[in-house]
C-alpha positions in Angstrom: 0.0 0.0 0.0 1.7 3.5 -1.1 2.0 6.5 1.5 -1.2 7.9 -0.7 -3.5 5.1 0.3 -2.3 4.9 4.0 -3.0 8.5 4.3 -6.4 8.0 2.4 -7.2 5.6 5.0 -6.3 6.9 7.9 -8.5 10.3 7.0 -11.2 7.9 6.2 -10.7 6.5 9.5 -10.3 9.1 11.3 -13.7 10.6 10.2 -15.7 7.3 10.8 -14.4 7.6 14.1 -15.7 11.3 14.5 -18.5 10.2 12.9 -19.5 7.3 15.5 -18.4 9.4 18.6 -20.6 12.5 16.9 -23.7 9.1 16.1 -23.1 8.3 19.9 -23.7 11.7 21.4 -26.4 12.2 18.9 -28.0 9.2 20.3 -27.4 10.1 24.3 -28.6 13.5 23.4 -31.6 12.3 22.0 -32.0 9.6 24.8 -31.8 12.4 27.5 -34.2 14.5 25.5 -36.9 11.2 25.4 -36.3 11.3 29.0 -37.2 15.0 29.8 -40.1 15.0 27.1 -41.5 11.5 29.0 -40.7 13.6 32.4 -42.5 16.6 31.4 -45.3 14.8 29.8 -45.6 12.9 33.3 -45.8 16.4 35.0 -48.4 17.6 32.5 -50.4 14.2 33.0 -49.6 15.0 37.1 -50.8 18.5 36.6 -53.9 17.6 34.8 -55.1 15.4 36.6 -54.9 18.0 39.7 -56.4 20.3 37.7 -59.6 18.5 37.4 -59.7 17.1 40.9 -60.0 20.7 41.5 -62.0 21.5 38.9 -64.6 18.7 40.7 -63.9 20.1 43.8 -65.0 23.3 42.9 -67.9 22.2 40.8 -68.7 20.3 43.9 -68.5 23.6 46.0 -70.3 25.5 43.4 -73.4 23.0 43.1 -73.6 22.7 47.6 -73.2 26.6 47.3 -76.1 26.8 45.2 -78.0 24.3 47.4 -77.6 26.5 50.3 -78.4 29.7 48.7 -81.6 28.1 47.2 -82.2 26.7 50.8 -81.8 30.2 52.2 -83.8 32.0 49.8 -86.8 29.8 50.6 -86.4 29.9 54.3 -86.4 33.7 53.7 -89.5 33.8 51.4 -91.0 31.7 54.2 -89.9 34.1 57.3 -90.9 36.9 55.0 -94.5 35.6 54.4 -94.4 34.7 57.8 -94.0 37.9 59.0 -96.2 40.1 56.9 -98.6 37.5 58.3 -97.5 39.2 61.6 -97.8 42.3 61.0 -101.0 42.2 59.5 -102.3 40.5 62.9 -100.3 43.3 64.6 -101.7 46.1 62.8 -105.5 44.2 63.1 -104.9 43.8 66.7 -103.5 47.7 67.0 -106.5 48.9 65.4 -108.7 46.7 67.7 -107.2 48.1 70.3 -107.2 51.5 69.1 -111.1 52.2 68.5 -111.5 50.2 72.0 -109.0 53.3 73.7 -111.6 55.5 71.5 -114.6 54.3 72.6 -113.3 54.1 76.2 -111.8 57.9 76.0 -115.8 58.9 74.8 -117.5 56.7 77.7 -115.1 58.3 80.1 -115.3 61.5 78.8 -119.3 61.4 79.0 -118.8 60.3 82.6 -116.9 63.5 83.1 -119.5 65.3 81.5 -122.5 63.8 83.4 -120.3 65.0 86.7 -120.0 68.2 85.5 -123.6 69.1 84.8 -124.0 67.6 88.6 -122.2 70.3 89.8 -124.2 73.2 87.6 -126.9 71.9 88.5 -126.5 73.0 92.3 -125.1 76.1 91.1 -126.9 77.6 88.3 -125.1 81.4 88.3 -121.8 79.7 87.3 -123.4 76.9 84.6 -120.8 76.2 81.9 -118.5 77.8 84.2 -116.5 74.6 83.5 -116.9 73.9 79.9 -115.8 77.6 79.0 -112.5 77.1 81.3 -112.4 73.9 79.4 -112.5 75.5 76.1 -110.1 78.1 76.8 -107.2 76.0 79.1 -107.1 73.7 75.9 -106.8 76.8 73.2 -104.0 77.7 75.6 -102.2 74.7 75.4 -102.8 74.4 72.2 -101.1 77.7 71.3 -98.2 77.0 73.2 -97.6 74.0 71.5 -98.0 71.2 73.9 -98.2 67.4 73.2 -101.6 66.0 72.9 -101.3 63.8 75.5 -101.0 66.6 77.9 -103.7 69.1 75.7 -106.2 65.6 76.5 -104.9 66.0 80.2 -106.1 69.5 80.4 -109.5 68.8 78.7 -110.2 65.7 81.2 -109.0 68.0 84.2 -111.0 71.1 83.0 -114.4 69.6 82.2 -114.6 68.5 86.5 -112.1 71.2 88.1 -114.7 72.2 90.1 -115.8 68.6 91.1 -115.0 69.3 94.7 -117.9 72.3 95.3 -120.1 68.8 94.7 -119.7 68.8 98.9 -120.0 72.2 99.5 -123.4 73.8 100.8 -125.6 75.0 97.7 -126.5 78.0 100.0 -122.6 78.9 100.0 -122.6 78.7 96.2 -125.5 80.7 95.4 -124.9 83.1 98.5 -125.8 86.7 96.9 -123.7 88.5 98.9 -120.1 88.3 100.4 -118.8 85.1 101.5 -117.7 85.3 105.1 -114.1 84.4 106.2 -115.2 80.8 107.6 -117.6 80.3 104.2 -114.7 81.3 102.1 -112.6 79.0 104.0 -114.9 76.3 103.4 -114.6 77.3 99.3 -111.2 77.0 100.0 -111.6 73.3 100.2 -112.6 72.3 96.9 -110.1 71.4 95.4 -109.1 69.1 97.8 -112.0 67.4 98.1 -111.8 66.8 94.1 -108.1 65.6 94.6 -110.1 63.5 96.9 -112.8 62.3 94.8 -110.2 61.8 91.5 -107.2 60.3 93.3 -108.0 56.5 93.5 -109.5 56.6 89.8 -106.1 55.8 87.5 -106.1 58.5 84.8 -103.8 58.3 82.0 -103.2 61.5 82.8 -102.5 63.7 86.5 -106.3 64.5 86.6 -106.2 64.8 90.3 -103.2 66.6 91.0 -104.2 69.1 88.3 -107.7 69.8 89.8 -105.9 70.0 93.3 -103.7 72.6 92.0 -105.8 74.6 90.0 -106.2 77.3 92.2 -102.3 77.4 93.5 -100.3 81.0 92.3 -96.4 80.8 90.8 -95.6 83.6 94.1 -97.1 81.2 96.7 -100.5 82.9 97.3 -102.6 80.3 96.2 -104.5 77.5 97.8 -104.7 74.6 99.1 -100.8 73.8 99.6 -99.4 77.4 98.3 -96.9 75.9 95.8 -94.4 78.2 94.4 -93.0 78.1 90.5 -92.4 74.9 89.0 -93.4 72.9 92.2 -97.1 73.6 89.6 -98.1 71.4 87.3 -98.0 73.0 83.4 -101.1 72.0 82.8 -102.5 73.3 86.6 -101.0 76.9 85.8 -103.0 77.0 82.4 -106.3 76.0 84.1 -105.8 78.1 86.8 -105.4 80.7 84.5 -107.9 79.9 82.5 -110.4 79.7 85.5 -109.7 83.0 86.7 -110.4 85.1 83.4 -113.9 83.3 83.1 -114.6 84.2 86.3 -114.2 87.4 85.9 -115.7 87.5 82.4 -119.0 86.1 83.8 -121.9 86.7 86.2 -122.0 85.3 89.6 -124.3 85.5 92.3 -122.7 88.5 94.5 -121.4 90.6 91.3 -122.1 90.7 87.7 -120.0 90.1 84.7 -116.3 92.7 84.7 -115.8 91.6 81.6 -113.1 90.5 79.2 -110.7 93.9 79.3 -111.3 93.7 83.0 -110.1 90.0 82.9 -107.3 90.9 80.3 -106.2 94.0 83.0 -106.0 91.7 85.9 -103.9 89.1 84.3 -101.1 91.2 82.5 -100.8 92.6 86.7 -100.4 89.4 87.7 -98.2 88.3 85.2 -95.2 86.7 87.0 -96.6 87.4 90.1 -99.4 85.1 90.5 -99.9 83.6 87.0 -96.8 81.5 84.5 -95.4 84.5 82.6 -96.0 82.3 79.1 -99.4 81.4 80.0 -100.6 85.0 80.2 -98.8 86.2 77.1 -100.7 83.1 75.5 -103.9 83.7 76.3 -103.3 87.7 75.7 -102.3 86.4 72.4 -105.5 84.3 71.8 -108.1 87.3 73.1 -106.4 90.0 71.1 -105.2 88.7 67.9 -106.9 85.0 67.4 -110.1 86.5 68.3 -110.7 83.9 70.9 -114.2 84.1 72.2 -115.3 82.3 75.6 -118.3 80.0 74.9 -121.3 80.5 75.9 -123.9 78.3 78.0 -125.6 77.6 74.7 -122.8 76.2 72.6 -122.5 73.3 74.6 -119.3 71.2 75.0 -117.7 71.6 71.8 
């Protein structure tokens, strides 16, 4: 063999050889790729398959979710219908009750009535005496803006103030002349004896304390306890205001009618003195701008 041919096959030789080494690591290359592709498609499977486990999980969740908000929903509809149910009873059973505190407030205040006329009747020179202090203690209150429940307080009190002069001697009412000291005295007394008479019956309002005070003054002057201020009832202050202007408005058995200006005269004196400041600007108020007008006998209750 020449030097051309040994060369020739040595270069041969030498690439066959690069040739299988390059074949080899071809081949572990492509085994170590098969192995990460088979790796990764094992993670993929792994991976999918958690996937939908939690994909049934959460439908799982979803569907006992719904369950329970479809469950709630109809325990609400129920508690709802329920509960209009008792609310309709309520409001039934309030309006029951309602025109039964009516008719009760109308037989009571026909009782009061029937008491009242009791009284006139023994007295004829001061008839409707109470219904006109009635009329005008409410107007009062009224104007100075005061709940209903106490305006209904001063009605009730106002239609009997004078329930007490039911004990008092119908010569002593009717007397023509002068009361003496020890007949005056005796006058004096009436409204105790209507705290008397009112106190066991339980009003929804002070009925009795407001017919016992009803002829008590802010300085202290009045009677039967001589209460001072405050230590008087609202409502007793605008009755015993009220009280004192009819009184002088009208006739009475010893003295005939001074009339309104009279009345409106004495009370603007006594303004802070012996009558609430308030109450005598209010009632000032009604006469001379409202055109208040004291009822007569003849209009009746109103």
């Amino acid at each position: 063999m020449g030097l051309f041919s040994k060369w020739h096959f040595r270069t041969i030789r030498t690439k066959v050889d690069s040739l299988q080494v390059a074949n080899k690591q071809l081949e572990d290359f492509n085994k170590a790729l098969e192995q990460k592709v088979e790796a990764g498609a094992r993670d993929l499977e792994k991976e999918i398959a958690g996937r939908r486990r939690a994909e049934k999980e959460l439908r799982l969740i979803k569907d006992e979710l719904e369950n329970r908000v479809l469950q709630r929903i109809e325990e609400l509809v129920r508690a709802n219908v329920e509960l209009k149910g008792k609310v309709l009873d309520a409001r039934r059973a309030e309006n029951e009750l309602q025109n039964t505190l009516g008719k009760l407030e109308k037989a009571l205040e026909g009782t009061f009535k029937a008491m009242s006329l009791t009284i006139e009747l023994r007295d004829l020179y001061t008839a409707g005496h109470q219904r006109r202090v009635m009329n005008l203690a409410v107007a009062i209150a009224k104007e100075m803006n005061l709940s209903q429940d106490k305006v209904e307080g001063i009605r009730m009190a106002g239609i009997i103030h004078d329930i007490g002069k039911i004990a008092m001697p119908a010569e002593i009412l009717t007397k023509p002349t002068r009361l003496s000291r020890t007949e005056f005295q005796l006058i004096k007394d009436h409204p105790r004896v209507g705290y008397d008479i009112l106190k066991r019956i339980e009003f929804p309002w002070p009925v009795a304390q407001i017919v016992l005070q009803h002829h008590e003054r802010v300085d202290g002057s009045g009677y039967p306890d001589g209460l001072v201020g405050d230590a008087i009832l609202l409502e007793a202050r605008i009755l015993a205001l009220a009280d004192h202007v009819e009184a002088l408005s009208s006739h009475r058995a010893y003295r005939p009618a001074l009339g309104l200006d009279k009345a409106m005269e004495e009370i603007r004196r006594g303004r802070g003195i012996q009558f609430d400041s308030r109450v005598v600007d209010t009632c000032i108020k009604l006469f001379c701008e409202k055109g208040f007008h004291l009822k007569t006998e003849a209009d009746g209750w109103g």
